[in-house]
Biopython code that builds the backbone (N, CA, C, O; Angstrom):
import numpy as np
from Bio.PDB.StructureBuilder import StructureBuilder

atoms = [
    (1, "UNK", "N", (71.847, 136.296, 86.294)),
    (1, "UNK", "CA", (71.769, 136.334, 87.733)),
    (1, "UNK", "C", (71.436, 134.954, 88.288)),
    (1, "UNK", "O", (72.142, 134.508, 89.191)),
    (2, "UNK", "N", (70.312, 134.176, 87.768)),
    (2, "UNK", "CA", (70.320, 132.820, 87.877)),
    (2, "UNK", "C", (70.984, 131.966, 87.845)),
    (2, "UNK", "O", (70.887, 130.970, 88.562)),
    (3, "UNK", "N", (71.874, 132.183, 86.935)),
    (3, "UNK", "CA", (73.383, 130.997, 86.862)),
    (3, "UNK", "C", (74.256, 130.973, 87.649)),
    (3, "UNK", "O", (75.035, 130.088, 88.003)),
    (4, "UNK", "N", (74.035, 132.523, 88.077)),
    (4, "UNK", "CA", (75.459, 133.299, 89.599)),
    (4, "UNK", "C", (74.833, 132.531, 90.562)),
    (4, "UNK", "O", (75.529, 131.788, 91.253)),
    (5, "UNK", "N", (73.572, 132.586, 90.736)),
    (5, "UNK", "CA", (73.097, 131.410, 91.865)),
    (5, "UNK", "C", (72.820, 130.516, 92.159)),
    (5, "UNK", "O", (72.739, 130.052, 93.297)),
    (6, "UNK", "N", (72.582, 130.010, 91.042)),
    (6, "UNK", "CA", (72.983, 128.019, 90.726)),
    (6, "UNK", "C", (74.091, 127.552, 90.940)),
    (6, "UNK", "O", (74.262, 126.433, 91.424)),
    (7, "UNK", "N", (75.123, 128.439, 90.570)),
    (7, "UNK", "CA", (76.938, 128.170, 90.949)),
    (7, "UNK", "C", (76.991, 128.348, 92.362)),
    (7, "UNK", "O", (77.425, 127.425, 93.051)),
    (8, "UNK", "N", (76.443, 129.861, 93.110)),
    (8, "UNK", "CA", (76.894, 129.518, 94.140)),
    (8, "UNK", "C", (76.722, 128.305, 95.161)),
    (8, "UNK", "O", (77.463, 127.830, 96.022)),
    (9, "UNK", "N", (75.020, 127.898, 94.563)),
    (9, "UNK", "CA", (74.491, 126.689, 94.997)),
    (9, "UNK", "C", (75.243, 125.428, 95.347)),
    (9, "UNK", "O", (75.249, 124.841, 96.429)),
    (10, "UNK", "N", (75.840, 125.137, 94.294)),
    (10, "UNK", "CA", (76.647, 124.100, 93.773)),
    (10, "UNK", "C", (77.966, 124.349, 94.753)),
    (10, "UNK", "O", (78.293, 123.428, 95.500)),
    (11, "UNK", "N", (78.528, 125.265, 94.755)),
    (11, "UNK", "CA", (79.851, 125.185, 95.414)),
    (11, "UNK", "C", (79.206, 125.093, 96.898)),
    (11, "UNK", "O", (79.740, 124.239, 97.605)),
    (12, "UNK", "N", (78.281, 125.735, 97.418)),
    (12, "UNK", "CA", (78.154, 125.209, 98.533)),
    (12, "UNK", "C", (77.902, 123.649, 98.617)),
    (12, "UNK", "O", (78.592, 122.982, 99.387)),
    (13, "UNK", "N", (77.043, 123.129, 97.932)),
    (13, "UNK", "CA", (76.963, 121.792, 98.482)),
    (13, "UNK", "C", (77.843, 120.691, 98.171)),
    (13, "UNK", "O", (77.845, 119.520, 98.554)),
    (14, "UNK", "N", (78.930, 121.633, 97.033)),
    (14, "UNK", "CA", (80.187, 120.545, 97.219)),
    (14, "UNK", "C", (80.969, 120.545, 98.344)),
    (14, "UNK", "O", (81.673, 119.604, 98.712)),
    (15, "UNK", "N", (80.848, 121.575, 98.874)),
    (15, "UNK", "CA", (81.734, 122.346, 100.366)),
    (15, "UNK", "C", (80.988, 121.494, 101.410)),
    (15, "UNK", "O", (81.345, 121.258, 102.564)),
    (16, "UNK", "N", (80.142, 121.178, 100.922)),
    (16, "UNK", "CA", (79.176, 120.223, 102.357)),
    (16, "UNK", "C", (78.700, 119.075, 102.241)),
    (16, "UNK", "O", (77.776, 118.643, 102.930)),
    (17, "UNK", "N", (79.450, 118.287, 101.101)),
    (17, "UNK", "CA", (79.423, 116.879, 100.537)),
    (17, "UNK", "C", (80.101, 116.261, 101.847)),
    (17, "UNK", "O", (81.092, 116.582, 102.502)),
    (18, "UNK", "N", (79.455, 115.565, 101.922)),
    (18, "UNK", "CA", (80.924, 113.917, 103.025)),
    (18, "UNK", "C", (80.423, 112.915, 102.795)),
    (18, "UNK", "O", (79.229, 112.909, 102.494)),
    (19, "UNK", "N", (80.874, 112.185, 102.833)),
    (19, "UNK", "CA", (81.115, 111.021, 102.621)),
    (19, "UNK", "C", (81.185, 110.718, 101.297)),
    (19, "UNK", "O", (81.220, 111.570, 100.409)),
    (20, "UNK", "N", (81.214, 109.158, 101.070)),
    (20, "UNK", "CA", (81.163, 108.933, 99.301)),
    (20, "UNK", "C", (82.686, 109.756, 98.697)),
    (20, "UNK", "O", (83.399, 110.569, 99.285)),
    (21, "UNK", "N", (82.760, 109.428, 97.915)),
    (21, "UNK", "CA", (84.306, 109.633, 97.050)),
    (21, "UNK", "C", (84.293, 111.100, 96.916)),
    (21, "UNK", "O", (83.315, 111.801, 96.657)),
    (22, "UNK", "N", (85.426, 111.445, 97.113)),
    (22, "UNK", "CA", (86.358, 113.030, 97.124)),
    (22, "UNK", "C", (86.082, 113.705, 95.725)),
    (22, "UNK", "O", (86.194, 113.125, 94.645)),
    (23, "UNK", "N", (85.656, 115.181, 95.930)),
    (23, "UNK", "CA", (85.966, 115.233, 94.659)),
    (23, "UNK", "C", (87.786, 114.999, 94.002)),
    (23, "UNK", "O", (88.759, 114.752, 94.714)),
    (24, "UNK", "N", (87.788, 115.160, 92.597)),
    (24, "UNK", "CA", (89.204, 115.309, 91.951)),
    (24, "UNK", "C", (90.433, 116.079, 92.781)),
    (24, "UNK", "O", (91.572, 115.646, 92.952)),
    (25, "UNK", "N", (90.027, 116.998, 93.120)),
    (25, "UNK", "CA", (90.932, 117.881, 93.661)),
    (25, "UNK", "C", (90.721, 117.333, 95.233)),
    (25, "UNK", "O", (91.781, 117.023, 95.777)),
    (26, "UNK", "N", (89.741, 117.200, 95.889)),
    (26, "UNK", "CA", (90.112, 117.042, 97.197)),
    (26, "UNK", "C", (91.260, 115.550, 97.528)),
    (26, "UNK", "O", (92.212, 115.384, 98.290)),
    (27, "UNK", "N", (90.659, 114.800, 96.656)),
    (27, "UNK", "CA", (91.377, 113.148, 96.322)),
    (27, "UNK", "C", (92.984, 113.591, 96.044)),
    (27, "UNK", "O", (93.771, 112.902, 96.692)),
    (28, "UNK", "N", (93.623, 114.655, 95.165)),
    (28, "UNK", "CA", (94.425, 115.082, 95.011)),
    (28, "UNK", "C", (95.358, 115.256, 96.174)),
    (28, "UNK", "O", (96.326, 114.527, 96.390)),
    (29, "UNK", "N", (94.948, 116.392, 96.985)),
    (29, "UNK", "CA", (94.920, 116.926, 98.522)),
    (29, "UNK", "C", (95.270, 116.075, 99.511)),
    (29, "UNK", "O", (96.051, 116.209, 100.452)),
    (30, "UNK", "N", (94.425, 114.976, 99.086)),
    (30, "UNK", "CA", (94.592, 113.797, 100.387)),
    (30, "UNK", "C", (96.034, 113.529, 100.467)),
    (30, "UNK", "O", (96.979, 113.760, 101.221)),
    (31, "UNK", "N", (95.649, 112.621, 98.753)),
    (31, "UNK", "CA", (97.309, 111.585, 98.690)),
    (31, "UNK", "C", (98.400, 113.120, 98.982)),
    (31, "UNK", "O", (98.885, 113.037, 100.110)),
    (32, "UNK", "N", (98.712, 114.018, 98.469)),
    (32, "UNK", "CA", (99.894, 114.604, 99.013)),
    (32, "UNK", "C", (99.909, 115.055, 100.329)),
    (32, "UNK", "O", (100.985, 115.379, 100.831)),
    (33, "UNK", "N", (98.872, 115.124, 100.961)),
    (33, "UNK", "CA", (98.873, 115.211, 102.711)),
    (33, "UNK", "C", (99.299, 113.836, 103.075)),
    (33, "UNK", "O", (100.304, 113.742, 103.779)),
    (34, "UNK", "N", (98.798, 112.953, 102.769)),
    (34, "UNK", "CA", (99.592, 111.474, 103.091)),
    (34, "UNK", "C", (100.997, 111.517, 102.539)),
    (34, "UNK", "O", (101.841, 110.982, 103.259)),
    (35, "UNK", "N", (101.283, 111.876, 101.769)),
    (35, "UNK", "CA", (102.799, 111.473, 101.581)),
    (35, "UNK", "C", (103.522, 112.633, 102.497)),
    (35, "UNK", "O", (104.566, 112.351, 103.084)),
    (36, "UNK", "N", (103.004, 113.805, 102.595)),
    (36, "UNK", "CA", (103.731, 114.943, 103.703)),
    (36, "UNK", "C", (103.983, 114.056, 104.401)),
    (36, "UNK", "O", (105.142, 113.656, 104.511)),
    (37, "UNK", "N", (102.764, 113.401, 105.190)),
    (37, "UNK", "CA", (102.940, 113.102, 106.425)),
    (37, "UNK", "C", (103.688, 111.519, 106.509)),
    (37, "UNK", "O", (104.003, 110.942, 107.550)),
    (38, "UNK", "N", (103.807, 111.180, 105.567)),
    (38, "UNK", "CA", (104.555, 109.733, 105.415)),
    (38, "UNK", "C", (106.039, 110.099, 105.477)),
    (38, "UNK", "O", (106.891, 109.567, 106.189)),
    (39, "UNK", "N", (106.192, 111.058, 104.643)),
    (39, "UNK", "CA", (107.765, 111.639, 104.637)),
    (39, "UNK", "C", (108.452, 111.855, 106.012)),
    (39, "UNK", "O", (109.510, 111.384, 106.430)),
    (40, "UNK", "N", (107.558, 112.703, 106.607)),
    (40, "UNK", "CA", (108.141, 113.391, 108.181)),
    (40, "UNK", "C", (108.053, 111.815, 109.138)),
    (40, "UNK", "O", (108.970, 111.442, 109.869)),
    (41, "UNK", "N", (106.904, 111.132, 108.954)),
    (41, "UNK", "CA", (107.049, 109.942, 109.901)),
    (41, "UNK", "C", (108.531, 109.229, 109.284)),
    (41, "UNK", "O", (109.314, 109.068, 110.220)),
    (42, "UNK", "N", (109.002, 108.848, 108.192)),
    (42, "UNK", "CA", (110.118, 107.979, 107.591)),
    (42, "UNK", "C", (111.012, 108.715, 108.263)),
    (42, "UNK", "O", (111.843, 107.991, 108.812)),
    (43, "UNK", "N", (111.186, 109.893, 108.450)),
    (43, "UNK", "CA", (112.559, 110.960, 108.774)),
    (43, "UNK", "C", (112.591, 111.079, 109.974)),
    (43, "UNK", "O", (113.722, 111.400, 110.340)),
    (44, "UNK", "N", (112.062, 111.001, 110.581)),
    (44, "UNK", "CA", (111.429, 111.355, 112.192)),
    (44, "UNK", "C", (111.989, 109.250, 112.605)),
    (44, "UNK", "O", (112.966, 108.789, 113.195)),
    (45, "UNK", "N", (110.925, 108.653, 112.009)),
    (45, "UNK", "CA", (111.187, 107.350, 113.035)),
    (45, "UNK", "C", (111.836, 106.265, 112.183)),
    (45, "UNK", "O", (112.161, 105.191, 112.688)),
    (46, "UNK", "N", (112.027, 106.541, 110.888)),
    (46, "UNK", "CA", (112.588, 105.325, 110.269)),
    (46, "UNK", "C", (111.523, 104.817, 109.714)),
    (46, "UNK", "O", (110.401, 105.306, 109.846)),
    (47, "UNK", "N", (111.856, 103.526, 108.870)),
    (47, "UNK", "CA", (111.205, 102.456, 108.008)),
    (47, "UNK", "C", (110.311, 101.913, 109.054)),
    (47, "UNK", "O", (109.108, 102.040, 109.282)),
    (48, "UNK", "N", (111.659, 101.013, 109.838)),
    (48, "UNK", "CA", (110.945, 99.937, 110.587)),
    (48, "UNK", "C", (109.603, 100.525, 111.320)),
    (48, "UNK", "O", (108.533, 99.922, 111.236)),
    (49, "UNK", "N", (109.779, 102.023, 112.207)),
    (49, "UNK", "CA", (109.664, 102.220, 113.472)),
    (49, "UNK", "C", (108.347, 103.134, 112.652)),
    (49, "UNK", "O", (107.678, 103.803, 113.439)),
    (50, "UNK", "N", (107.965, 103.213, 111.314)),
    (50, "UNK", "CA", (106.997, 103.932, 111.303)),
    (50, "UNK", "C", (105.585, 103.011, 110.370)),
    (50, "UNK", "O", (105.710, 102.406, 109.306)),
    (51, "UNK", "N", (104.200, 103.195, 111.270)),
    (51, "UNK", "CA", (103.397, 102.582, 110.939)),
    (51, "UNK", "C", (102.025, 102.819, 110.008)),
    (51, "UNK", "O", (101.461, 103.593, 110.781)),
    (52, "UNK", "N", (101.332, 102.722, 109.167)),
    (52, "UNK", "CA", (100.490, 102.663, 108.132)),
    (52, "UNK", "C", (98.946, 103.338, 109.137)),
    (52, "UNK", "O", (98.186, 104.217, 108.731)),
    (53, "UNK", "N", (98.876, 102.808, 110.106)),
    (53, "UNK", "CA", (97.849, 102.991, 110.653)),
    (53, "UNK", "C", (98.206, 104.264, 111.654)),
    (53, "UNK", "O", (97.111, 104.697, 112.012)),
    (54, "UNK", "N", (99.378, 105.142, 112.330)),
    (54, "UNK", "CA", (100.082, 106.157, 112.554)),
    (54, "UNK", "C", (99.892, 107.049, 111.714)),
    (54, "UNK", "O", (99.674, 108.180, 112.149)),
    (55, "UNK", "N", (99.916, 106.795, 110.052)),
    (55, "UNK", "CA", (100.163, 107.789, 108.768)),
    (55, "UNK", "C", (98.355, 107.958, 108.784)),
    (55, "UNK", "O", (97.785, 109.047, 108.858)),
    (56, "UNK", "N", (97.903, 107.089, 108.729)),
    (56, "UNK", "CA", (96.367, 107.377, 108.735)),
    (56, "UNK", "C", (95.824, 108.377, 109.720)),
    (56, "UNK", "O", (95.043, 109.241, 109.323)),
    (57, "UNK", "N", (96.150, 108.320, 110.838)),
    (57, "UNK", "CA", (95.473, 109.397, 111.716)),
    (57, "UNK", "C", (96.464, 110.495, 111.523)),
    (57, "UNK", "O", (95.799, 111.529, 111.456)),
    (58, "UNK", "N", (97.316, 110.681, 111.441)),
    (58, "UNK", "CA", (98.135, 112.061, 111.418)),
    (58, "UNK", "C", (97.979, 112.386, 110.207)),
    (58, "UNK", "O", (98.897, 113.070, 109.753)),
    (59, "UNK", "N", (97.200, 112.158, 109.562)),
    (59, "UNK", "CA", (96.833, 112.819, 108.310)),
    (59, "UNK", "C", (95.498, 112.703, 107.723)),
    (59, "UNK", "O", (95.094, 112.768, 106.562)),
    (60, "UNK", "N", (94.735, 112.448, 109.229)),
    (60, "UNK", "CA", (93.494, 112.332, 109.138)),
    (60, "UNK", "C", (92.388, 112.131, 108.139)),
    (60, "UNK", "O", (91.394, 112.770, 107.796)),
    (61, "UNK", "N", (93.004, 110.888, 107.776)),
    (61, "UNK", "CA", (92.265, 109.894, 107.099)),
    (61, "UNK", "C", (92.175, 108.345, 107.143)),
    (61, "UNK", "O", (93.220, 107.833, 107.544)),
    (62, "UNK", "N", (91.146, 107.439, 106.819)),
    (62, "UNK", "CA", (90.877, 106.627, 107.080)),
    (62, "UNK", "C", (91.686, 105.397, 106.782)),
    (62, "UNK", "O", (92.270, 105.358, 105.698)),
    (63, "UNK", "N", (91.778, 104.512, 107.515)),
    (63, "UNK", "CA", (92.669, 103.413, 107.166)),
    (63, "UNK", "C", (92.871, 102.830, 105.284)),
    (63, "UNK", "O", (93.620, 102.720, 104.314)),
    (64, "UNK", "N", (91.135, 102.569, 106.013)),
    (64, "UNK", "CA", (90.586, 102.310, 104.226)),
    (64, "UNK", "C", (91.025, 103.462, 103.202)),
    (64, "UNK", "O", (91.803, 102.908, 102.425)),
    (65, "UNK", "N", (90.882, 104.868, 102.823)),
    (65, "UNK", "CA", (91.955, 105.575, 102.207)),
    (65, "UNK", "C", (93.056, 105.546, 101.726)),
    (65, "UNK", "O", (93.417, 105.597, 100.550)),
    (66, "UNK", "N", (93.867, 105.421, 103.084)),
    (66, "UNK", "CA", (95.206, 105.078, 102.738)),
    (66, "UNK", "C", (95.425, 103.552, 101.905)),
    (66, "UNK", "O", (95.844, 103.466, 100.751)),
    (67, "UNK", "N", (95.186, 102.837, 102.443)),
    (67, "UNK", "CA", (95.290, 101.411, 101.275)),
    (67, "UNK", "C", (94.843, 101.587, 99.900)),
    (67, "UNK", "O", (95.417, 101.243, 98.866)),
    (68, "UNK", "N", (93.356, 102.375, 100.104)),
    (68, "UNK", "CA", (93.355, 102.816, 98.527)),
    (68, "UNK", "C", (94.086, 102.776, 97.903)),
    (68, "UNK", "O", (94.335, 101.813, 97.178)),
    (69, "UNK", "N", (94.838, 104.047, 97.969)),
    (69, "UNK", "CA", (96.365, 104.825, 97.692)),
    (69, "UNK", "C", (97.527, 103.676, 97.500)),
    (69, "UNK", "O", (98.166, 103.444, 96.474)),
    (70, "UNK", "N", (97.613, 103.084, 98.658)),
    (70, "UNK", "CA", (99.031, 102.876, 98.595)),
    (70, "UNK", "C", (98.719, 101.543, 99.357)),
    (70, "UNK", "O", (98.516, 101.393, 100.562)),
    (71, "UNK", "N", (98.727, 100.857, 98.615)),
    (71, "UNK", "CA", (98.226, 98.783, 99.135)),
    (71, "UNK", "C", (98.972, 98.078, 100.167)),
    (71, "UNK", "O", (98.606, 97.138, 100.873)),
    (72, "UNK", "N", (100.515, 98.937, 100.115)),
    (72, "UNK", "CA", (101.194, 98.763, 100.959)),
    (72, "UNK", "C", (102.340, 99.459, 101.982)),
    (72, "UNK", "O", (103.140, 99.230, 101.074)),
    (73, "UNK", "N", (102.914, 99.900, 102.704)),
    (73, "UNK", "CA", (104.171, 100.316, 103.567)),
    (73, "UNK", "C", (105.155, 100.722, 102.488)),
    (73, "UNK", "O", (105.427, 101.900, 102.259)),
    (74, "UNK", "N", (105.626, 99.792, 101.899)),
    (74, "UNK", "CA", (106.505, 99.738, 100.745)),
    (74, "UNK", "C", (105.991, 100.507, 99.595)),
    (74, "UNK", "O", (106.829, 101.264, 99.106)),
    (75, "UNK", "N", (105.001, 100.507, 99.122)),
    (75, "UNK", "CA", (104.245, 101.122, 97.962)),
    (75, "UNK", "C", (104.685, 102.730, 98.745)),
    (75, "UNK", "O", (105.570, 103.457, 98.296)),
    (76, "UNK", "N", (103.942, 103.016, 99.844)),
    (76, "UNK", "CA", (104.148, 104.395, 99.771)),
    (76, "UNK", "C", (105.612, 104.597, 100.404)),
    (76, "UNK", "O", (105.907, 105.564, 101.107)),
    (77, "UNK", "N", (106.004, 104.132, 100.251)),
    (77, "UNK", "CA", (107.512, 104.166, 101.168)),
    (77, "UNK", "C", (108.634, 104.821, 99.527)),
    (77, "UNK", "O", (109.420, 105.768, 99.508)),
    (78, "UNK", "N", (108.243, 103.831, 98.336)),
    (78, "UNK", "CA", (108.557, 104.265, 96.983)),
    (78, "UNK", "C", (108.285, 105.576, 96.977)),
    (78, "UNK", "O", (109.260, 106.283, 97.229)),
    (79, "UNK", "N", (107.072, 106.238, 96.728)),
    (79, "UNK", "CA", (106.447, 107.445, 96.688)),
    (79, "UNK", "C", (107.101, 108.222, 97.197)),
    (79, "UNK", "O", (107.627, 109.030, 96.432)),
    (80, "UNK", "N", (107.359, 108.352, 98.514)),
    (80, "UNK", "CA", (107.945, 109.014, 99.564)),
    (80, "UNK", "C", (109.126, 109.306, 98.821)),
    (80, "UNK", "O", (109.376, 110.424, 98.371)),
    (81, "UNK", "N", (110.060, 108.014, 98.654)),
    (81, "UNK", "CA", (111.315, 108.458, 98.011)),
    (81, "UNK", "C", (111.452, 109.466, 96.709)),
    (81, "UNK", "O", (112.061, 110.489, 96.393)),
    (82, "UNK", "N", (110.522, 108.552, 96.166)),
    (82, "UNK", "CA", (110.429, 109.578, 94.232)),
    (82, "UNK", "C", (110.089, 110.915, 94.426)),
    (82, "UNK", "O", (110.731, 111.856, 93.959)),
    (83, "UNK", "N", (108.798, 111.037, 95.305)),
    (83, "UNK", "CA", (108.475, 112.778, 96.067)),
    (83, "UNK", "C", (109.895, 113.502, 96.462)),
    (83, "UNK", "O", (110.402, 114.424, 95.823)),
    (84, "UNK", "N", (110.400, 112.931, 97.577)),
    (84, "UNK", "CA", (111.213, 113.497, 97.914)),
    (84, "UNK", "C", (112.533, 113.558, 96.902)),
    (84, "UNK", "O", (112.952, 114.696, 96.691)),
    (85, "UNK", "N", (113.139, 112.610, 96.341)),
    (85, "UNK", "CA", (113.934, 112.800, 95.473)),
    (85, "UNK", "C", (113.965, 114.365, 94.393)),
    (85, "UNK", "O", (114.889, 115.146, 94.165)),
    (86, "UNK", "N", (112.486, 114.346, 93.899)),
    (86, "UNK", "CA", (112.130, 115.277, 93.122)),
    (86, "UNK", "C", (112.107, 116.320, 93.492)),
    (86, "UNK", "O", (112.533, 117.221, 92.768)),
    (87, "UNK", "N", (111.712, 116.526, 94.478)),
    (87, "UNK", "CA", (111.998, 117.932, 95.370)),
    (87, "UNK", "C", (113.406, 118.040, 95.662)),
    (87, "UNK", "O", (113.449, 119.258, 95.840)),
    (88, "UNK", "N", (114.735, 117.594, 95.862)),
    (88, "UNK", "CA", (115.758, 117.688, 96.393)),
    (88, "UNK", "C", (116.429, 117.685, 95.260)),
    (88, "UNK", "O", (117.091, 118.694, 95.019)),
    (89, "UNK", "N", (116.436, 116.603, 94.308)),
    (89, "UNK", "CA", (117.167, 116.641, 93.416)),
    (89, "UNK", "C", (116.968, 116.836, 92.217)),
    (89, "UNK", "O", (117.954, 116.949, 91.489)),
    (90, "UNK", "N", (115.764, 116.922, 91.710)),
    (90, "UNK", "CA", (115.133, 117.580, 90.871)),
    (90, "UNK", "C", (116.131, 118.728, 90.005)),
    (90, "UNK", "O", (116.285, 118.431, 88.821)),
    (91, "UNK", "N", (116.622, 119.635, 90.337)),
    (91, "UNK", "CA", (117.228, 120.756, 90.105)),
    (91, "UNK", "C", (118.364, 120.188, 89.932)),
    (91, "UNK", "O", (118.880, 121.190, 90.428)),
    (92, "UNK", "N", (119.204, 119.568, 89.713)),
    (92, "UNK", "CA", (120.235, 119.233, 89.281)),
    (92, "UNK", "C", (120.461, 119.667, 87.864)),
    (92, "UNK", "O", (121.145, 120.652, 87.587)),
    (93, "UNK", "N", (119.749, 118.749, 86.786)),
    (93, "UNK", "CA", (120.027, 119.683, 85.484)),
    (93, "UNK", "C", (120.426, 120.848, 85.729)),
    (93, "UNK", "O", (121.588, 121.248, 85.796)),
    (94, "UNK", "N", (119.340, 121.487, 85.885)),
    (94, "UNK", "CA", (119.535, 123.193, 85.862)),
    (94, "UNK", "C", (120.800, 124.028, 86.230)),
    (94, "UNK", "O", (121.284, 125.115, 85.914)),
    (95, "UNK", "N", (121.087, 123.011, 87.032)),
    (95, "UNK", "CA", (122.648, 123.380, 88.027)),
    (95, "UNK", "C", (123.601, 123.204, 86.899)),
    (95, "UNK", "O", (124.324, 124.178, 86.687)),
    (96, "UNK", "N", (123.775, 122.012, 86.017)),
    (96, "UNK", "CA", (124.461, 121.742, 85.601)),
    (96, "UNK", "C", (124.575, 122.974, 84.464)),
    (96, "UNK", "O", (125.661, 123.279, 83.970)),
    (97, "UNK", "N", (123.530, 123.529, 84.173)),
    (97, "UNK", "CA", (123.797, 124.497, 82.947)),
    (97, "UNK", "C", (124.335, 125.890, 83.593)),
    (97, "UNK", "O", (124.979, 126.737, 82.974)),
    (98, "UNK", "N", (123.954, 125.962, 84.927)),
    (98, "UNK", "CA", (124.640, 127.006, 85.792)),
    (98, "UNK", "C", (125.689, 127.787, 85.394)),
    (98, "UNK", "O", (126.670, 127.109, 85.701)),
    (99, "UNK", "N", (126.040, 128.701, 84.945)),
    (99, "UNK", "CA", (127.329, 129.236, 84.837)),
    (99, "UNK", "C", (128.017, 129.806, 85.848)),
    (99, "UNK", "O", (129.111, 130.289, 85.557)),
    (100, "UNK", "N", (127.479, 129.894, 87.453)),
    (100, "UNK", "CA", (127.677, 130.527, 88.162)),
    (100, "UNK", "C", (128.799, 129.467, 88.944)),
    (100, "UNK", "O", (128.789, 128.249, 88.771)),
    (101, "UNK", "N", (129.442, 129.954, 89.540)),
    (101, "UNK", "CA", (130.927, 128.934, 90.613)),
    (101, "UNK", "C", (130.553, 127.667, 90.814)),
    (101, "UNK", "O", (129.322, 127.639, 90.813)),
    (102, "UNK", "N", (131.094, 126.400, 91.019)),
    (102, "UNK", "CA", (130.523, 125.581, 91.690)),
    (102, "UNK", "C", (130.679, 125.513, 92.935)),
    (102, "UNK", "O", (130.462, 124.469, 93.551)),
    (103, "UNK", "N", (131.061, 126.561, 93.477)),
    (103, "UNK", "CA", (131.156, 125.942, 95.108)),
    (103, "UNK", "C", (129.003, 126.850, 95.399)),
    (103, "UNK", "O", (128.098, 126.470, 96.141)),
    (104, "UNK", "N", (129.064, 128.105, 94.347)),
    (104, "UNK", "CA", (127.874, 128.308, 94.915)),
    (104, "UNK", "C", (126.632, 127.723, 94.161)),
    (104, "UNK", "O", (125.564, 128.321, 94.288)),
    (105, "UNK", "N", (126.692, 126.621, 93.400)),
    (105, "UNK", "CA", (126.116, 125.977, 92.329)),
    (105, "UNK", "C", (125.625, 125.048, 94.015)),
    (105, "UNK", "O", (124.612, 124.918, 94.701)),
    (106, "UNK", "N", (126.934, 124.632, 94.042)),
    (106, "UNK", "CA", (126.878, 123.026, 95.611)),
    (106, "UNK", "C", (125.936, 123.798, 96.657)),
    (106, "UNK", "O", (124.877, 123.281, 97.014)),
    (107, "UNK", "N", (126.304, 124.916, 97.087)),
    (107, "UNK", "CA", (125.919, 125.818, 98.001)),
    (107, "UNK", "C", (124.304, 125.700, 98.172)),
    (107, "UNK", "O", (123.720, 125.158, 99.110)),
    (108, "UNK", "N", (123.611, 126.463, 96.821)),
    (108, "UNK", "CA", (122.450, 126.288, 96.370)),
    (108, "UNK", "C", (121.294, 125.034, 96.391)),
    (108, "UNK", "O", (120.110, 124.869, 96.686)),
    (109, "UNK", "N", (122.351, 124.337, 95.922)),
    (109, "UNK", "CA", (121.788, 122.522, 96.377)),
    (109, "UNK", "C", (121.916, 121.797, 97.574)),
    (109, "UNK", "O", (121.450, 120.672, 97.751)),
    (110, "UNK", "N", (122.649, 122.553, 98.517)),
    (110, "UNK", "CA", (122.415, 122.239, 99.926)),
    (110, "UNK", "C", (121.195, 122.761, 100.724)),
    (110, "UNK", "O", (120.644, 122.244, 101.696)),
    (111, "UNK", "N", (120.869, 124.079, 99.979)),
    (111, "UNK", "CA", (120.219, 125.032, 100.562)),
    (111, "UNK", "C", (118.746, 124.725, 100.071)),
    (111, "UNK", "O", (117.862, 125.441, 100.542)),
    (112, "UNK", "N", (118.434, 123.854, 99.280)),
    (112, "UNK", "CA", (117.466, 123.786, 98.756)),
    (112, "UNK", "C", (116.964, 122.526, 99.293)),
    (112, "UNK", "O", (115.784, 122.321, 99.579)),
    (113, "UNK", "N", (118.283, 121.376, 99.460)),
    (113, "UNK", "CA", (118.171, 119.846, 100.581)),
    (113, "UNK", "C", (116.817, 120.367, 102.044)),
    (113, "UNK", "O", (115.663, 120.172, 102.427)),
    (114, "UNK", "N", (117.830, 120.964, 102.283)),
    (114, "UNK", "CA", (117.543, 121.766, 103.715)),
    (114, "UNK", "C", (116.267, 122.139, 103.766)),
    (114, "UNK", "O", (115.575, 122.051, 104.780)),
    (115, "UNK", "N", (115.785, 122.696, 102.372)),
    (115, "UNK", "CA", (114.211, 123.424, 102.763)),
    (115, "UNK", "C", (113.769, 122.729, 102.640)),
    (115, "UNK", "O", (112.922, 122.710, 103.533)),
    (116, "UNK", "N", (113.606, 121.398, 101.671)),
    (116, "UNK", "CA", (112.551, 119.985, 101.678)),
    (116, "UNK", "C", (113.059, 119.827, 102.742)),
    (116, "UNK", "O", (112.810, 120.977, 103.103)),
    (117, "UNK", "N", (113.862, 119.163, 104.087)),
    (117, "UNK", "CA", (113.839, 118.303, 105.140)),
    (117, "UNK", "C", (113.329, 119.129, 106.111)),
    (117, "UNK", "O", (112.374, 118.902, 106.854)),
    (118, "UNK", "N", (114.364, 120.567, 106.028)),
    (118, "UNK", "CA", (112.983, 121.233, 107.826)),
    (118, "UNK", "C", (111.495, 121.977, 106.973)),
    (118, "UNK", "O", (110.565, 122.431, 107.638)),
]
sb = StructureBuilder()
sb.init_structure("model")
sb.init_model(0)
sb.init_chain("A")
sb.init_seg("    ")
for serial, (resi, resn, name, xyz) in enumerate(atoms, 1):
    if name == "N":
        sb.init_residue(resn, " ", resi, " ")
    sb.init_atom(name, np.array(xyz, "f"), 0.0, 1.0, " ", f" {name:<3s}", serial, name[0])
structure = sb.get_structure()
C-alpha cells in the first residue's frame, strides 16, 4: 500500500515539475510538436516566408528550445522533409509487394499523400 503511494506521489510531482529539463518523454513530445508545427508553417507559407521564432510560439515553446533542437531554419527544415517524406512515402515498399491493381496500389498512395497534408 506504501509503494501505491509513493508512486502516486511521484507521478504527481512529475505532473507539477517546470522548469529545468523535460522529462524523456515530454522532450520527445516537444520536438514532434515542433516539427507538426514546422511542417504546416513550410506548407502554409513556404521556406522563405516562414520564421524560427513564429515555430516557437505556435508550438509553444521557447526560442531557446527550439535551437536546442534544431541550431538552425535549415536543420529543421531537413527534419521536416525526412518526417514528412516518411509519412508519405514510407509505404512504398509495401506497395511494391502489393498484388492488388496498380491503378488501386497509385490510388492508395494518393490517399495516404492526402492524409499527411490535410
Amino acid at each position: 500500500m506504501n509503494s501505491e503511494r509513493d508512486s502516486d506521489l511521484r507521478q504527481e510531482k512529475d505532473s507539477m515539475r517546470r522548469g529545468g529539463r523535460p522529462t524523456a518523454e515530454s522532450a520527445a513530445e516537444i520536438t514532434t510538436r515542433i516539427v507538426q508545427v514546422a511542417t504546416r508553417a513550410f506548407l502554409d507559407k513556404g521556406y522563405a516566408d516562414t520564421g524560427m521564432e513564429q515555430i516557437a510560439v505556435s508550438a509553444g515553446v521557447a526560442k531557446r528550445s527550439l535551437y536546442a533542437r534544431f541550431p538552425t531554419k535549415e536543420t529543421l527544415f531537413r527534419v521536416v522533409v525526412r518526417t514528412y517524406s516518411d509519412q508519405t512515402l514510407g509505404h512504398l515498399p509495401d506497395m511494391a509487394e502489393d498484388a492488388s491493381p496498380l491503378k488501386d496500389r497509385i490510388l492508395d498512395g494518393c490517399l495516404r499523400v492526402l492524409e499527411v497534408v490535410l
